[in-house]
C-alpha positions as CSV (number, residue, x, y, z in Angstrom):
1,X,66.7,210.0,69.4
2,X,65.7,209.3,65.8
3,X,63.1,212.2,64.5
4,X,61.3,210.1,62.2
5,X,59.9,208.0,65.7
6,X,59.0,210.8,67.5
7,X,57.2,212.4,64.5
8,X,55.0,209.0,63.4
9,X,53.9,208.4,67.2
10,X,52.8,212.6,67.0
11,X,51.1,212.1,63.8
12,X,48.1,209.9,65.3
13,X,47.4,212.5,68.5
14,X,44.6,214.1,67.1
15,X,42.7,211.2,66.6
16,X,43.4,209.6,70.2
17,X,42.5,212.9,71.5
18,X,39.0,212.4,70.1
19,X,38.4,209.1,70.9
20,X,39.7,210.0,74.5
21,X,37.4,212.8,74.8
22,X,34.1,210.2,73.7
23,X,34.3,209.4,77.6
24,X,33.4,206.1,78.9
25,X,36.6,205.1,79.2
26,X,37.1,201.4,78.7
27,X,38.4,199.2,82.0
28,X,41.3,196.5,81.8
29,X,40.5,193.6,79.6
30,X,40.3,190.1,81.9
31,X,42.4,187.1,81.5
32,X,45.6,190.4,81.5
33,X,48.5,189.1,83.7
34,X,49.3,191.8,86.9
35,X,51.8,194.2,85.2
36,X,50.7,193.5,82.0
37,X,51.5,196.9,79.5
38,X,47.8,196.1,77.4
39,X,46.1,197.6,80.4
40,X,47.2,200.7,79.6
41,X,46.1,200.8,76.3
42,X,42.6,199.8,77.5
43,X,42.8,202.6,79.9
44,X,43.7,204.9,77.7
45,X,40.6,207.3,78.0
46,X,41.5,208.0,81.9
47,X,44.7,209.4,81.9
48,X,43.9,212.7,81.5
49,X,40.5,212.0,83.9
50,X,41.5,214.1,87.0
51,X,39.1,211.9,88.9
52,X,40.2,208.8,87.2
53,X,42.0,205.5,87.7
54,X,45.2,207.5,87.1
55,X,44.4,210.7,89.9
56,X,46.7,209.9,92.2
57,X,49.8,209.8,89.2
58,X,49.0,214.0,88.7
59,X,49.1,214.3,92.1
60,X,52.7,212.9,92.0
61,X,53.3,214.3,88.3
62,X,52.8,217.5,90.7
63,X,55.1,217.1,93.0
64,X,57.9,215.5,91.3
65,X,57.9,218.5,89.3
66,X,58.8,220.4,92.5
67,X,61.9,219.1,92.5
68,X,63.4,220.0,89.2
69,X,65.0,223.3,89.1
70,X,64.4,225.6,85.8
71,X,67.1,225.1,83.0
72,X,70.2,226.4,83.5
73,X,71.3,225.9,79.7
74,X,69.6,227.0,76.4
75,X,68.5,223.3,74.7
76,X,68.2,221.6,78.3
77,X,66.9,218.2,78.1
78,X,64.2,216.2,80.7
79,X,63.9,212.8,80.0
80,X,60.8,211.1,81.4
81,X,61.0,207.8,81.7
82,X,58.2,206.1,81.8
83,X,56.6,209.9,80.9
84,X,52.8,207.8,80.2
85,X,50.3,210.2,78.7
86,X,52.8,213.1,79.7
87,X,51.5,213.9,83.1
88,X,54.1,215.9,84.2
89,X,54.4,218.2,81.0
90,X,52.1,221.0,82.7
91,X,54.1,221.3,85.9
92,X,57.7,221.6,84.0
93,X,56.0,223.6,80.9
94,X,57.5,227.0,82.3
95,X,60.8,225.0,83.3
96,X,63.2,225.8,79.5
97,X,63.4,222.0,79.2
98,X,63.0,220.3,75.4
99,X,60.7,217.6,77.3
100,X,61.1,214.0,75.9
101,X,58.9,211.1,76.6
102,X,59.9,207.6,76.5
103,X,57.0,204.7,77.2
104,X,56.4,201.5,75.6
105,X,52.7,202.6,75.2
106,X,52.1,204.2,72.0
107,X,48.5,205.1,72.7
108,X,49.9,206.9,75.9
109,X,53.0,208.7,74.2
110,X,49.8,210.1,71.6
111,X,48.0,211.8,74.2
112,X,51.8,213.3,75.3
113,X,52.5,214.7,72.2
114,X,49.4,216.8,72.3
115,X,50.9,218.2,75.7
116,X,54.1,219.5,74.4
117,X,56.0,216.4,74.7
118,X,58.7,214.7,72.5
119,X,57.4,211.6,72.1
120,X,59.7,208.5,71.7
121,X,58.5,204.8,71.8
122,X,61.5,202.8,73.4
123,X,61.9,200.3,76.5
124,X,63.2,202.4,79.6
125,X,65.9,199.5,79.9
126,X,67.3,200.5,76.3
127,X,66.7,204.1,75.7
128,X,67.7,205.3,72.4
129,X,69.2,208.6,73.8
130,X,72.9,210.0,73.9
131,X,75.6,209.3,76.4
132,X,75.4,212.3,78.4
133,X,72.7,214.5,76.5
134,X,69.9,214.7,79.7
135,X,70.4,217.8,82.1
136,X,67.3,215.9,83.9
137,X,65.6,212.2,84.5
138,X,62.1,211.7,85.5
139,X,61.2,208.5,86.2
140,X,58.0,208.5,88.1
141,X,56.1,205.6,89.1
142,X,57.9,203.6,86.3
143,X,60.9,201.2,88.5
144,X,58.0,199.2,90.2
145,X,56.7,198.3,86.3
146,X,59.7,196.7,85.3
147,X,61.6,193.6,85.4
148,X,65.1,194.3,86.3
149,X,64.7,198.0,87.6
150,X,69.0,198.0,88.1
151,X,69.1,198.4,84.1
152,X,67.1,201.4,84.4
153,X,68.6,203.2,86.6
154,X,71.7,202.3,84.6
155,X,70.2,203.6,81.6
156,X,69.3,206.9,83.6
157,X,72.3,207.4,84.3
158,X,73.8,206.9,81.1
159,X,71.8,209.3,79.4
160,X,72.1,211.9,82.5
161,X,75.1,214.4,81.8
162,X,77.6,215.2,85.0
163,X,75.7,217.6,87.2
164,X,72.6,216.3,86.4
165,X,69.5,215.6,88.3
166,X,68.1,212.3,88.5
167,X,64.1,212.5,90.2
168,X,62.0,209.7,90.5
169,X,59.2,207.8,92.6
170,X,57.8,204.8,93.2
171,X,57.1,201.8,95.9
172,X,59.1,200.2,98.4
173,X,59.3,196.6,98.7
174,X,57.6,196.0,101.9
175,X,55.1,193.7,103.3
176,X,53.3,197.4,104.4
177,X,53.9,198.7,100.9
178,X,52.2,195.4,99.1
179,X,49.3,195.7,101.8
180,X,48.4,199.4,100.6
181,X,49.8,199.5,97.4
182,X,47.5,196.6,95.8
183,X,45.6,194.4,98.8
184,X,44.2,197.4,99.6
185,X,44.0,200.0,97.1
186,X,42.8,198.0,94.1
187,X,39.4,197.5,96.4
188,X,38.9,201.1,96.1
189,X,36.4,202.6,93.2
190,X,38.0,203.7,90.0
191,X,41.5,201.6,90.8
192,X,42.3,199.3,88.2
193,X,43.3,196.1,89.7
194,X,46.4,194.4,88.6
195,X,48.5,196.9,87.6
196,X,50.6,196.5,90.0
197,X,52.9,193.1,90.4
198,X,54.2,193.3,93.7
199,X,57.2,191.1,93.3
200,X,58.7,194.2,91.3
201,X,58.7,196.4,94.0
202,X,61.3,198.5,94.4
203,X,63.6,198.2,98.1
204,X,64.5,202.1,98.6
205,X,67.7,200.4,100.3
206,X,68.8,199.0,96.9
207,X,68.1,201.6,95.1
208,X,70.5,204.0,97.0
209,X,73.1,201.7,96.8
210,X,72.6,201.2,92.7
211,X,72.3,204.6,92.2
212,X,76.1,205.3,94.3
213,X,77.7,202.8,91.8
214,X,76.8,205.7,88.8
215,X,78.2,208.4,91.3
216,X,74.4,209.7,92.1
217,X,73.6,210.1,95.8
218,X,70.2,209.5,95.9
219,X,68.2,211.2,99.0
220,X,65.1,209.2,99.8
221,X,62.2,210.7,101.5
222,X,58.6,208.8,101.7
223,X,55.6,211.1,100.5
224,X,51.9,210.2,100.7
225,X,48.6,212.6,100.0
226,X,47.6,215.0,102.4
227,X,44.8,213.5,104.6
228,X,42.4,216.3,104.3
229,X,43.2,216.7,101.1
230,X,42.3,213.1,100.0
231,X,39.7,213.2,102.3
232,X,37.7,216.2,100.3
233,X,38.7,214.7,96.8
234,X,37.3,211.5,98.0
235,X,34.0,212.9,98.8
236,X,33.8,215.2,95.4
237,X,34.7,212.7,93.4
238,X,31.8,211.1,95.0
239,X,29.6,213.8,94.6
240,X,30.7,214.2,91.0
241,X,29.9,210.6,89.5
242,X,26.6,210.3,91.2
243,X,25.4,213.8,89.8
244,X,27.4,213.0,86.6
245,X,28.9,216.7,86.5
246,X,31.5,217.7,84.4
247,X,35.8,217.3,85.1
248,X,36.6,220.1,87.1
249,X,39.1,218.8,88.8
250,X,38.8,221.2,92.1
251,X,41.5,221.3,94.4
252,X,43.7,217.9,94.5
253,X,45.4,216.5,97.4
254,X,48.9,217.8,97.2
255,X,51.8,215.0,98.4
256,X,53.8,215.7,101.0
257,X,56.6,214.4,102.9
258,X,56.1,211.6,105.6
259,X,57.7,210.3,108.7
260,X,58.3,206.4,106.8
261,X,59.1,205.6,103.3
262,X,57.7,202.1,103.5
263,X,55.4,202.3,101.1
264,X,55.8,205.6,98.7
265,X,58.9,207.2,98.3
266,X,60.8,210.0,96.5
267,X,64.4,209.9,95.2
268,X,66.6,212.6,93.8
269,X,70.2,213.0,93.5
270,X,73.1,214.7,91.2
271,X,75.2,212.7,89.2
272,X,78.5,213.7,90.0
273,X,80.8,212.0,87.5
């Protein structure tokens, strides 16, 4: 990773931390294609919004960080892929890990610096990271955003070291999966619609099988939020906006496991080789 990239992306944080904390976040720009990276730049004041268009990725932030043991080596490195405003930095903060962010996003990888977060600008289909020097890969809710998710996960585990864990999440390629995921869910208040292009969902199938080739056996499991949990954010969140109160975020739904993986699932795996 070159220093000098990581440090100019840091240098603007304080900055985007005060025009993120103006509020009034602005909404995706029209005339955007689905997928298109700009949106998160437009929506750059919500990330950190627990009731925001981005809730449900803490939620998940949350519980991919479940699955990522504390560092077993002094100088242990967590690559996030796809690491967005650094959303998983306060559930791994505790974890020994030299956290490092890559994202195309440079307004998002400002807001990560600011949460302990190496920042570093890159593609996730070219990182610009050693052979070998991750003892962990995150890569939440980033295959689904990207054409050709195979060379990611050939990049992930190029970077990850033998032994390594390899965590992610994202959305199945199903007819169920495009139903929820965007017919759905981008109906729903405070959901940004098009972010998702459905044609780059990701078949859990596939993904398995791509993984074996680098010698990871990934264990799938789907996840989705806990209905009562959902259920009672839905109705603060509610309550919040219509009394305009402040961001206490309250209790959020927690994710947990689920019978299907046809529309959410989880990954993880150790690269053995």
């Amino acid at each position: 990773m070159r220093d000098d990239q990581a440090g100019k992306v840091a240098e603007s944080a304080p900055s985007a931390a005060r025009a993120g904390a103006a509020g009034g976040g602005p909404r995706p720009r029209r005339g955007l294609s689905r997928n298109d990276p700009r949106q998160y730049d437009d929506l750059a004041d919500e990330w950190w919004d627990p009731d925001g268009a981005f809730a449900m990725l803490h939620w998940l932030a949350r519980a991919r960080a479940e699955l990522i043991p504390p560092a077993r080596r002094p100088g242990a490195v967590l690559a996030d892929l796809g690491c967005g405003a650094g959303l998983l930095a306060p559930w791994v903060a505790d974890r020994g890990y030299r956290h490092v962010g890559v994202d195309l996003v440079r307004s998002a990888l400002v807001q990560a610096a600011t949460h302990g977060v190496r920042p570093v600008q890159a593609d996730v289909a070219a990182v610009p990271l050693a052979d070998g020097s991750a003892d962990v890969v995150a890569a939440g809710e980033i295959l689904e955003h990207v054409p050709g998710w195979p060379r990611v996960v050939a990049e992930a585990a190029r970077i990850l070291r033998p032994g390594g864990l390899l965590v992610l999440d994202t959305l199945n390629a199903t007819a169920l999966s495009r139903l929820v995921a965007v017919r759905l869910a981008e109906r729903l208040p405070g959901v940004p619609r098009g972010i998702h292009d459905p044609r780059l969902f990701v078949d859990a199938r596939a993904l398995v099988r791509e993984c074996g080739r680098f010698g990871i056996t990934l264990r799938v499991r789907g996840v989705r939020p806990a209905a009562r949990g959902l259920v009672r954010w839905l109705v603060r969140r509610a309550v919040r906006r219509a009394a305009r109160t402040g961001d206490d975020p309250g209790d959020a739904p927690r994710i947990v496991p689920t019978w299907s993986a046809a529309v959410l699932y989880q990954g993880w795996g150790v690269k053995e080789r």
